[in-house]
N, C-alpha and C positions, 0 to 999 in steps of 0.2 A: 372422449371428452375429458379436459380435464377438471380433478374435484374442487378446484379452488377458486375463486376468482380475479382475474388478474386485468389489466386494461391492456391489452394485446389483442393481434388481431390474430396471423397464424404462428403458431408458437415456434417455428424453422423462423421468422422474419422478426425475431424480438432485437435481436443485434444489430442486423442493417438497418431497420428503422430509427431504432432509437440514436444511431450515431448519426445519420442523415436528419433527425431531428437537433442530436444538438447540437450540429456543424450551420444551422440555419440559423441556432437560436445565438450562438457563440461569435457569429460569421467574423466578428472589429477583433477575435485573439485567437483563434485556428482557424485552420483548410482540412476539412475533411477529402480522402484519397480513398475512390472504389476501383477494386478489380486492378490490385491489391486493396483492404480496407486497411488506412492507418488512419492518424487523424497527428495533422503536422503544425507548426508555430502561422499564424498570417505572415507572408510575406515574404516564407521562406529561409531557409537559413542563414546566420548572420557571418560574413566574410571576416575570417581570421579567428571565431568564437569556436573554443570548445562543443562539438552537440551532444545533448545528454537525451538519451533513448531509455522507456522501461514499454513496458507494455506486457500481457496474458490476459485470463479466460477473462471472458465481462460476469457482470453479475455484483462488479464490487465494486461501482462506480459511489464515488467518483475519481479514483482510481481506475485504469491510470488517465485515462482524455482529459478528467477534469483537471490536471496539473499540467498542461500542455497552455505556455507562454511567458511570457518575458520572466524571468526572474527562475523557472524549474524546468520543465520537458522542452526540449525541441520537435520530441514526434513519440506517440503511443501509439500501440498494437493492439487491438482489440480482437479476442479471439471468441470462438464459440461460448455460451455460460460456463464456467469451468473447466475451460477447454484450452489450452496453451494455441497460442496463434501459431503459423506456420513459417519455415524459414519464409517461401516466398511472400509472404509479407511483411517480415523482418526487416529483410535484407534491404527493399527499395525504402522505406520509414530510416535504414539507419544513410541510406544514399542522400536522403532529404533533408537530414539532418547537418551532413558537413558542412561547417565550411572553411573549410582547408587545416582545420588545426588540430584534426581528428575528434571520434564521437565516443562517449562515457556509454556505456550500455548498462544497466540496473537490471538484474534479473530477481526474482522472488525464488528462493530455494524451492522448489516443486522439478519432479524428474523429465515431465514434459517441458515445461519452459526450459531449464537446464541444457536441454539436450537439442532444442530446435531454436534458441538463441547465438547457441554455438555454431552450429550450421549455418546460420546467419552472418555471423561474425565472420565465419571463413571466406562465406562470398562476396564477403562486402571489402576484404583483407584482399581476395583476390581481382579487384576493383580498383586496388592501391586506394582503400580510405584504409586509414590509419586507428586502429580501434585500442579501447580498454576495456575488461570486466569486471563487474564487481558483483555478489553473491549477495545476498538479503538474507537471516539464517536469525531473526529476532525473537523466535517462538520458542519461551523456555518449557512450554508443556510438556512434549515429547521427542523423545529419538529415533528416528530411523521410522514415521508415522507410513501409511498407506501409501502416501504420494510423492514420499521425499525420503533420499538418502542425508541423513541429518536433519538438522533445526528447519521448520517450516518458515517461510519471509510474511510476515501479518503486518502490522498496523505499522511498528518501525520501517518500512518502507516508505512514507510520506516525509521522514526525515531523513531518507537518504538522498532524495529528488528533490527536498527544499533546497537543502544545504550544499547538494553538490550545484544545483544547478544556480545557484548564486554564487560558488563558487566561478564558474563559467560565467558566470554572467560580469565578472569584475575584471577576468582578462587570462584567471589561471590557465596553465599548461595543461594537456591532457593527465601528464604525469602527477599534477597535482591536484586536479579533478579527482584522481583517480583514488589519490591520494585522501583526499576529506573526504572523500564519501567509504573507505575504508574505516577512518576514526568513529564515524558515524556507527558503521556497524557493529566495529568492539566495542560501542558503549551504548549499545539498545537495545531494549529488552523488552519483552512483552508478552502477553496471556489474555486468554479471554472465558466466556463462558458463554454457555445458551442454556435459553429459558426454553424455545421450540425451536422448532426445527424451517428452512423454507425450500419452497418448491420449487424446484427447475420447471422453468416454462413447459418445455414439451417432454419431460416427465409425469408431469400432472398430480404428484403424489409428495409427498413429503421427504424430504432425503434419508430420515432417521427418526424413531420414535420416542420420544418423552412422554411419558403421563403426565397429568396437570401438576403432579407432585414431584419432580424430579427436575433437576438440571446437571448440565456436562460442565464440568471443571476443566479447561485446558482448552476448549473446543480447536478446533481451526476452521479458516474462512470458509472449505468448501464442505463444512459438514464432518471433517472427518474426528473420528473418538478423540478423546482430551485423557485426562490421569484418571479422572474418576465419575462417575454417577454417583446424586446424594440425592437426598430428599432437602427441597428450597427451604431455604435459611433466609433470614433479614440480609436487608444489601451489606451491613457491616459487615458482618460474618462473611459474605462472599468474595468484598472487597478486600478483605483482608486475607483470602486465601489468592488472589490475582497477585495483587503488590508484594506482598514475603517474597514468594518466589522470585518474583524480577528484583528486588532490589538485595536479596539475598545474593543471586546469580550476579549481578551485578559491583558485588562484594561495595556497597555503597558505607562510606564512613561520614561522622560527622562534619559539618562545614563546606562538603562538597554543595556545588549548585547542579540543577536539573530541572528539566522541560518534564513535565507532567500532561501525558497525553489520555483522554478517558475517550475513546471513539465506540460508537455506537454498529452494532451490525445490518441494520437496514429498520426492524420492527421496533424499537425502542424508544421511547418520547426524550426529547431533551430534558425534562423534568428530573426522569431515574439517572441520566447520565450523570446531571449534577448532584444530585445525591453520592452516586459511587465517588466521585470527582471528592467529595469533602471526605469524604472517609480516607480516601487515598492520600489527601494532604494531609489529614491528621498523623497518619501513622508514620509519613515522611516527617512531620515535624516531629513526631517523637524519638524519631531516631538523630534530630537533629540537622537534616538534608535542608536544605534549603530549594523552595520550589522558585523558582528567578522566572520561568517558561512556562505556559499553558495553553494546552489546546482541549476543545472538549468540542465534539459535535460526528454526525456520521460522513467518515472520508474512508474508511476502511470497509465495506457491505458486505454483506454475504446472502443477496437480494432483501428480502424482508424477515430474515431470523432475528429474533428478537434475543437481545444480549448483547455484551460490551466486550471490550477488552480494554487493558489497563498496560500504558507503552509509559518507561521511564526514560530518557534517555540523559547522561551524563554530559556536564555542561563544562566548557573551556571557551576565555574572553574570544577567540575567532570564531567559534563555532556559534554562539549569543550574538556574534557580529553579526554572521551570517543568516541565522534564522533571523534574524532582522530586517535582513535589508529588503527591497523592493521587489515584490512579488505581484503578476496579474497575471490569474488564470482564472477557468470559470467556476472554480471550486476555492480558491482560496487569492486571496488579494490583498494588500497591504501597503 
């Protein structure tokens, strides 16, 4: 049994369901695909359009299905909770995606996704579709963490999928898809923390222990260690240890402009978010940054762990074009 209580029926069917739930609920901006599971644009892919493909483990919705339609995803991969999806279902999602002008693939730096995205790539290359890669590596916490060789892909991720796929969405060439969703990732940064810990469904137990008095500085999505354990501080003092680092890393100087991202990990009320969210803008205006961009809400999950993380990304007039333009998907629209 598991210790928690969760609205699941058996903990092996939390994935299939909940994607056949929201391919029902979504039906007028995706098509949900079983046996392989992906979950693809309505209508199918658009002739002569770049397609941009991300997809790995669920659990961190609304990432990625929820950014699948007009204006970001043409097809996500939904894999086991934490669980990198498989080439064979890579491969037919990056099939679904063409049409005809080759497909952007987004991977999150983790060694699973890495490694059976590429597999994909190759069989989808020996297909004659025409592909590019691009790397997600936005986590300044740590190096070379549990699940990844180098930077882990967290929250900056949502801006690699806005922006390239409005890119595509205006007419760009593969090579220049490829191309802004590179810029994206030289200039995105990001960190988070947890207050507890959440449960894999059919784990039943907690991923990692905190006492009521402790939280993880650095965390990452699926639980894994961050720089430090402390004993809980006020959100200033937290928030201030997220934002240095990123906007340190970032080597951010006066007068530049930036999108100021505060995303929630699944347990945390909108309330605390905005709380971190003004902390973060203060210490950005102190340094003189200008925040031109804002997003604050949960797009990033790590099912119901309660905690945030704090994504700065560096702004240029095409790039503020682009996170502009017209977006519908079931998680973000505009």
């Amino acid at each position: 049994m598991c210790s928690v209580k969760k609205l699941i029926n058996d903990p092996h069917d939390v994935v299939a369901e909940s994607v056949e739930g929201f391919g029902w609920a979504h039906s007028d901006i995706i098509a949900v695909s079983f046996d392989p599971d992906f979950v693809s644009r309505a209508g199918g892919a658009v002739t002569g359009k770049v397609g941009v493909v991300s997809g790995g483990g669920s659990g961190h919705e609304p990432l990625h299905a929820g950014f699948v339609g007009v204006g970001m995803l043409d097809a996500a991969v939904p894999g086991a909770v934490f669980t990198s999806p498989t080439p064979d279902q890579i491969a037919p999602a990056i099939a679904a995606a063409d049409g005809g002008a080759g497909v952007l693939v987004i991977v999150k730096n983790y060694t699973g996704d890495v490694l059976n995205f590429e597999t994909a790539v190759e069989l989808a290359e020996a297909d004659d579709i025409e592909t590019s890669t691009v790397i997600v590596n936005d986590d300044v916490a740590v190096q070379d963490s549990l699940y990844t060789a180098g930077r882990r892909g967290v929250a900056g991720t949502v801006m690699v999928e806005k922006i390239a796929g409005a890119a595509a969405e205006r007419g760009d060439s593969l090579a220049e898809v490829t191309a802004v969703a590179e810029r994206v990732i030289a200039n995105v940064r990001s960190m988070g923390v947890a207050l507890a810990a959440c449960t894999v469904p059919h784990a039943g137990q907690p991923s990692f222990d905190l006492t009521d008095d402790e939280i993880e500085i650095g965390i990452g999505i699926h639980g894994e260690p961050g720089r430090q354990r402390i004993p809980l501080a006020p959100a200033d003092t937290i928030t201030e240890m997220l934002l240095t680092p990123v906007a340190d890393d970032l080597a951010l100087v006066a007068g530049e402009n930036v999108l100021l991202f505060v995303n929630g990990m699944g347990g945390t009320p909108a309330s605390e978010l905005y709380i971190v969210y003004r902390q973060a803008r203060k210490l950005l205006d102190a340094r003189g940054v200008n925040v031109t961009r804002s997003l604050v809400g949960n797009y990033v999950t790590s099912l119901e762990m309660q905690g945030a993380s704090v994504t700065v990304m560096r702004l240029d007039p095409e790039l503020i074009a682009l996170w502009d333009a017209p977006v519908n998907t079931a998680a973000m629209h505009w």
